[in-house]
N, C-alpha and C positions, 0 to 999 in steps of 0.2 A: 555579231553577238546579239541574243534574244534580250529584248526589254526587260524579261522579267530577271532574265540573271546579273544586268548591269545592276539593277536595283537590289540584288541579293548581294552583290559582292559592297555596295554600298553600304547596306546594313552592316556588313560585317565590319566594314570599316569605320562606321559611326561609334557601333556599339563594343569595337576594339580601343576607337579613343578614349571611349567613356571609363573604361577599363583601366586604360592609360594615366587620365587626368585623377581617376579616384582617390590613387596612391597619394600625388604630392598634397590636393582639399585634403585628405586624410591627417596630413602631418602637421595642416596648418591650424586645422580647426576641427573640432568636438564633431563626434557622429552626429549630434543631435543639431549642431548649426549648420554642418553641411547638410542635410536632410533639407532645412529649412531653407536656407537661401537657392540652393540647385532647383529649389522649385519655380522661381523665378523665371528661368532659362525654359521651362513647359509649356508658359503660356502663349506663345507665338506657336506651337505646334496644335496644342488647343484649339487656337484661335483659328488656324487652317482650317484644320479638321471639322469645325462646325459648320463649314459653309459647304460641305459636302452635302452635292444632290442625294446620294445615297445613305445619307444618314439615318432613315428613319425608314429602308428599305427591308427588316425585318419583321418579323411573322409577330414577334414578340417584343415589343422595342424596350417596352416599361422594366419588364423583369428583366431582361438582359442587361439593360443599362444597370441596373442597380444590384446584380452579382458584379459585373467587372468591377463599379464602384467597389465592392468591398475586395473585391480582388486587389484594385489598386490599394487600398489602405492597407489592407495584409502586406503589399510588397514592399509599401515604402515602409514600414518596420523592418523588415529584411534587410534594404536597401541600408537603414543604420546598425544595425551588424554587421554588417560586409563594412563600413567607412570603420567601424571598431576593432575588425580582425584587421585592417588594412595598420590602424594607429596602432594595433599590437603589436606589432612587427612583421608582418606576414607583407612576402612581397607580391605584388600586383600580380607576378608570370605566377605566384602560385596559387593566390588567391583565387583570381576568377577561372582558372581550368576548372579548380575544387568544388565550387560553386556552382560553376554548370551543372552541376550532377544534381539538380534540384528536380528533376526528370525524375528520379526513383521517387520520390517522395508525392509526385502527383500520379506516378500507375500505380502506386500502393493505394493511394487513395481513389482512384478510376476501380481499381478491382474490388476494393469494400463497397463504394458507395454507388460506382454506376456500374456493377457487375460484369466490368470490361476483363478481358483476359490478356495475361503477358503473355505476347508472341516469343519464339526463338533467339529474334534477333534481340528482343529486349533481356530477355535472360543471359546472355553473355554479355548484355550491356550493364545489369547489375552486378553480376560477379566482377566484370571490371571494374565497376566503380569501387567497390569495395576491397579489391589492386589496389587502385588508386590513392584511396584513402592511408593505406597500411603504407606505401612506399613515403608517401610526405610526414608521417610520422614516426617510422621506424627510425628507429637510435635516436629520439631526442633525448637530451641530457637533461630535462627537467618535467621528467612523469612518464606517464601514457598519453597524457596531452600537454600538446603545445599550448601555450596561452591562442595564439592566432586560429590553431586548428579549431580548441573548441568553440568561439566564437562562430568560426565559418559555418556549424552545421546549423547556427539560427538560421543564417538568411537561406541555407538548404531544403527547410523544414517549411519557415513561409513562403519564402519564394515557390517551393513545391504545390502549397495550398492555393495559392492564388492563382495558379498555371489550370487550377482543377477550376476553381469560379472560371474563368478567363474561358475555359473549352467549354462549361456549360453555356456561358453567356452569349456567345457566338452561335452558339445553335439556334438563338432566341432573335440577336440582333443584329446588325450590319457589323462589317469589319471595323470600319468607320467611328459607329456610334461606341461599340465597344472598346476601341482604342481612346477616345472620347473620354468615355466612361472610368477607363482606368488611371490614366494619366490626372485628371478631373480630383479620385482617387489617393493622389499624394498626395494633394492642398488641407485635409482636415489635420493633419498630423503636423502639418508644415504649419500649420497657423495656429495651430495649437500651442504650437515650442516656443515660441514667446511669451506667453502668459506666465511658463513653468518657468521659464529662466532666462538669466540674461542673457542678450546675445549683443555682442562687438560687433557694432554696425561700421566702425571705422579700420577698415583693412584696408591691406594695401593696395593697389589698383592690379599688382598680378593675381591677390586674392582673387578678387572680385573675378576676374576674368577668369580662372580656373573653375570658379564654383558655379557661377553662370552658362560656361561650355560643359559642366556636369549635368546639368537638366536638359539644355537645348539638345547635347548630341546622342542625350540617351530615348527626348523626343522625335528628333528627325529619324531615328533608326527606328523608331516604328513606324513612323510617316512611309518612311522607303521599301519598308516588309509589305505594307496593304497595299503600295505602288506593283510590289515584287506579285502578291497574289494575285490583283487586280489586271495584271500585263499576262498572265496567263500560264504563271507558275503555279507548279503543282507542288501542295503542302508537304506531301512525303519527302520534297525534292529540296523545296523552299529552308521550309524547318530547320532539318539538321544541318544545312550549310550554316545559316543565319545563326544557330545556335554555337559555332566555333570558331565565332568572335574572338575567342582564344588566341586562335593564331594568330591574331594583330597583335593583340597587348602583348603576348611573349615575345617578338623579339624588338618591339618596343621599348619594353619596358629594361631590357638588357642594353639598347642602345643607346636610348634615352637617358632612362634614369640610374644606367652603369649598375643595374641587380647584376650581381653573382647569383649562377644556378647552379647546384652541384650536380652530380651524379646520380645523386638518388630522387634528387628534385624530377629532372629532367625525365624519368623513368615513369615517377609519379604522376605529372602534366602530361606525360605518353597515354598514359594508362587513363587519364580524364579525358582528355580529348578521343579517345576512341569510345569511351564509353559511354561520351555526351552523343557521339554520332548514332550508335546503336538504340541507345533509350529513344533518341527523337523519331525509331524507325516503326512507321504503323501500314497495318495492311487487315483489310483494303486501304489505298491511300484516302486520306479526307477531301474534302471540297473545297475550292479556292477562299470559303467564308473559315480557314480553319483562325484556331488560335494567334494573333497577331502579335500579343504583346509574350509570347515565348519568346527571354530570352537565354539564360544563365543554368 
């Protein structure tokens, strides 16, 4: 088996836990304290990451460091609407398929802003997502939106914007410095949430342990992706694997945390995961310096 795919099947699995573990942090504690302590868990990937020779191996290093930065601040608000739709009720296997589709919201913004064009496969990957959408909320008994759904489309909307920083920033700087740069990214928000409000420093030691493998293993799964480019996978190839992380948390999240999916569920998370794969599909493919922190 190729280096780079071990390291792609690893991401998927890091960032399938991450997926995993969001649900029960979700139940135990406020978007905004999970936000804050999960950052905790980044900083040993951080700290990696800095000692990389190739850090500073971009053309551009100043500006690109500092779009990912705001990339990463754009995600980690995302990042608390996703723990918000998760404390709504929305279950993990439905959440994060749904969310993946954060992909439409950054070629919309590629074709406004960097005059990029939507290929074929991606046009059948938006019609699906917009499947997709309409299966997980047809027939709810309380509106046109679910409490959980409309949450979901915050972190689709940022998460989508910071995907767009994230691919300029990489044209400028190392995979490295830019993964760096984003993660680096959570800590203003994270440090912030204390000042606004109180946070419960005394939880309980599964707390702790839950909300700590929320930032560590959503850091190692990018650590694993630049391992994945870096071994000599190709981003058209890399991308859409690592982006259906899904498959982990879903039947995880059913055997683990004992989620009921229904029928229509199940239809709808079909309909995501196909259409996360098609959005993630670019031609020409990119260059092993693509987008690192795509994940959702």
């Amino acid at each position: 088996m190729p280096r780079w795919l071990i390291y792609t099947v690893l991401t998927m699995l890091l960032w399938g836990g991450w997926g995993l573990v969001s649900k029960p942090v979700a139940d135990r504690l406020s978007p905004w304290q999970a936000q804050a302590l999960s950052a905790i868990g980044l900083l040993p990937v951080i700290g990696l990451l800095a000692l990389s020779k190739n850090l500073r191996s971009g053309k551009k290093s100043r500006p690109g460091f500092w779009l990912a930065f705001a990339g990463g601040i754009v995600a980690s608000l995302g990042n608390v609407a996703y723990y918000k739709a998760l404390a709504a009720g929305g279950k993990a296997a439905a959440v994060t398929p749904l969310t993946a589709l954060y992909p439409v919201v950054t070629i919309a913004l590629a074709m406004v802003f960097l005059r990029e064009r939507l290929n074929p496969v991606q046009g059948v990957g938006v019609s699906t997502a917009l499947a997709a959408m309409y299966f997980f909320n047809v027939g709810s008994e309380s509106g046109w939106l679910t409490p959980w759904l409309g949450l979901a489309f915050i972190p689709i909307a940022l998460w989508g914007a910071s995907a767009l920083l994230q691919k300029c920033a990489t044209t400028m700087a190392s995979s490295e410095l830019a993964t760096v740069a984003f993660l680096l990214g959570d800590l203003p928000i994270s440090l912030l949430i204390p000042f606004c409000m109180t946070l419960n420093w005394s939880l309980p030691g599964v707390t702790w342990v839950l909300v700590l493998a929320l930032g560590l293993l959503f850091g190692l799964g990018n650590l694993t992706l630049i391992f994945a480019y870096g071994s000599g996978g190709k981003a058209s190839v890399v991308t859409p694997m690592a982006g259906l992380y899904s498959l982990v948390t879903i039947p995880m999240a059913v055997l683990i945390l004992g989620e009921h999916v229904t029928a229509r569920e199940w239809l709808g998370i079909s309909f995501a995961l196909a259409a996360a794969a098609a959005l993630a599909y670019e031609k020409p493919p990119q260059s092993s310096s693509a987008t690192v922190t795509e994940r959702v």
